[in-house]
N, C-alpha and C positions, 0 to 999 in steps of 0.2 A: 561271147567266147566261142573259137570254138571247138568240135566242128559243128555243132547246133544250132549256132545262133544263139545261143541263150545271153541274157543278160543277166550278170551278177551285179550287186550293189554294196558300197563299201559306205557305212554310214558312220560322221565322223562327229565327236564335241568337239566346237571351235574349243573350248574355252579350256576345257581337260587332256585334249587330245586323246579319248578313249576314242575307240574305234570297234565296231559288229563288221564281219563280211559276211554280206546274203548269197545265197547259191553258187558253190564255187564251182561251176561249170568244165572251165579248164583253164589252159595257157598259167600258170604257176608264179610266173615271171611278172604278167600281166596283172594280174592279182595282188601282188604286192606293190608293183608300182601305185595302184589304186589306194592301198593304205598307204602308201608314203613312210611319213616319219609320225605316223599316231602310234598310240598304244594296245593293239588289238587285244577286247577281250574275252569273245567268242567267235564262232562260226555258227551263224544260222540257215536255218533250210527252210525252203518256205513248202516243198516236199520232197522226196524221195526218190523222184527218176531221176534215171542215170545223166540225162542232159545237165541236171543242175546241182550231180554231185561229182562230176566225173574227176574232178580234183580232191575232194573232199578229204581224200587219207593224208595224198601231200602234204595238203596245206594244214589239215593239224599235226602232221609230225614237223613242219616247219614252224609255225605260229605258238604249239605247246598252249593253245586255248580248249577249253569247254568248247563241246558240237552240243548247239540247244536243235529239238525239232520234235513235234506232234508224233505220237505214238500211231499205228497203224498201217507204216508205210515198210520199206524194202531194208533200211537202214536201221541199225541192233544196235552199235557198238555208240549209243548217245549218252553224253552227261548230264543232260537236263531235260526231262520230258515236258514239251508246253502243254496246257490246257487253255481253253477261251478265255482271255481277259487276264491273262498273266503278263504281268510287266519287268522289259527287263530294262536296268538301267545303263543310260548310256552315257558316262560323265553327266553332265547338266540334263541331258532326256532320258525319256524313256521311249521307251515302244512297247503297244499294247497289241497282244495277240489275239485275231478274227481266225476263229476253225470256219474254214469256208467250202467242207465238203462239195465233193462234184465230179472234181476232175480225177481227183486220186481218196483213199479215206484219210491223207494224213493231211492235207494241204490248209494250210494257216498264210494268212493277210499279215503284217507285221506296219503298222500307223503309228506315225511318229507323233505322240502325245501335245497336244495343244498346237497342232499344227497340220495343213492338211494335204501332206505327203502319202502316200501310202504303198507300201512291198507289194504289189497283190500278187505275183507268181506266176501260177498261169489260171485262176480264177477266173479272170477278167480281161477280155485285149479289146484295143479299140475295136475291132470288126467284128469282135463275137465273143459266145462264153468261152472257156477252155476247152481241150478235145475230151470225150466221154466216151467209156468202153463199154456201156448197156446200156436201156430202155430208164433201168434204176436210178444210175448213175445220173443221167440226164434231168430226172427227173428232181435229184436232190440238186443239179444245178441251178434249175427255175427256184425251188425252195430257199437258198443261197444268194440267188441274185433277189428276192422279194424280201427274204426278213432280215438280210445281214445287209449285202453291198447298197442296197435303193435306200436305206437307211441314213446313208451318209451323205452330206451336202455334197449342192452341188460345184462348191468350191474344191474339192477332193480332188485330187491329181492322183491316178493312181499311174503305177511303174511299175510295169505286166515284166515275165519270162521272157518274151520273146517283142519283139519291135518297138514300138515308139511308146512315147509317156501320154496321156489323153487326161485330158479335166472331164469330171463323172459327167457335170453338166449338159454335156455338150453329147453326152451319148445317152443321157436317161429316157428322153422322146423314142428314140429308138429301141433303147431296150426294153420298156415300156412296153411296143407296139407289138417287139418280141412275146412277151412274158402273154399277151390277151390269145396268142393264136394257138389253138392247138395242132400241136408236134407230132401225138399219135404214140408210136412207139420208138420215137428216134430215138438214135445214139448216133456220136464219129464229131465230126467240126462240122458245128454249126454258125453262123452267120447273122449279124442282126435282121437283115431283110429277108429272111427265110418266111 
């Protein structure tokens, strides 16, 4: 969406037609072409910058849904505060919420239950972790990517913020090789071959 880039995701029950939109980024128009003819029954945030709520007021004065999302970020005006492992339903699914600290302190994974989809936001992109604003931050990223995300098979497809979809599998060798080297005191975008 833009003018970010950002990717928003509209996740649909075939069978209910209930419908969640994840990060309403922008273009308004575009966002509901994405829902279609479902039943929208919230707005989720997988966190709080501006990139992936710049529509967010729109669209809940248009849609008339609950905004669900992780306490700690930039965004006040929410109806459902998540915590880790809270499930919301979605017609016949659910989606289980991953706090995956790092990038930002509100940022949460959103995995579609018995299936191995996953929201990751900007947690995770195929070429590296998310961007990180301290030494701290970065370091709760390593923390994040070793007890949460490397946790998940490597069937996992996750569907980052920003560019393409990636299977975990196919990046864990490398994040892997990440996670052994030390950093020092980085922070900013980081890269798996660093």
């Amino acid at each position: 969406m833009a003018p970010w880039g950002t990717n928003a995701y509209a996740c649909i029950c075939p069978t209910t037609r209930e419908s969640v939109l994840i990060d309403p980024a922008g273009e308004p128009d575009s966002l509901l072409e994405m829902i279609g003819d479902s039943e929208p029954i919230a707005v989720l945030l997988t966190h709080s910058h501006m990139d992936h709520t710049g529509a967010l007021e729109e669209m809940r004065s248009r849609l008339k849904v609950p905004v669900m999302a992780h306490a700690g970020g930039t965004v006040s005006d929410v109806d459902r505060w998540l915590n880790d492992g809270d499930l919301i339903d979605v017609g016949d699914y659910a989606l289980k919420v991953h706090y995956t600290p790092g990038h930002t302190d509100d940022i949460v994974c959103f995995a579609i239950v018995d299936d191995n989809r996953v929201i990751v936001g900007d947690a995770i992109f195929e070429g590296g972790p998310g961007h990180t604003s301290s030494p701290q931050a970065f370091q709760t990223t390593l923390q994040t990517l070793r007890e949460i995300i490397l946790t998940w098979p490597d069937s996992t497809v996750c569907y980052p913020g920003h560019g393409v979809s990636f299977r975990l599998g196919d990046k864990r060798a490398d994040i892997e090789a990440f996670l052994s080297k030390d950093h020092g005191r980085f922070f900013g975008d980081a890269t798996w071959d660093m």
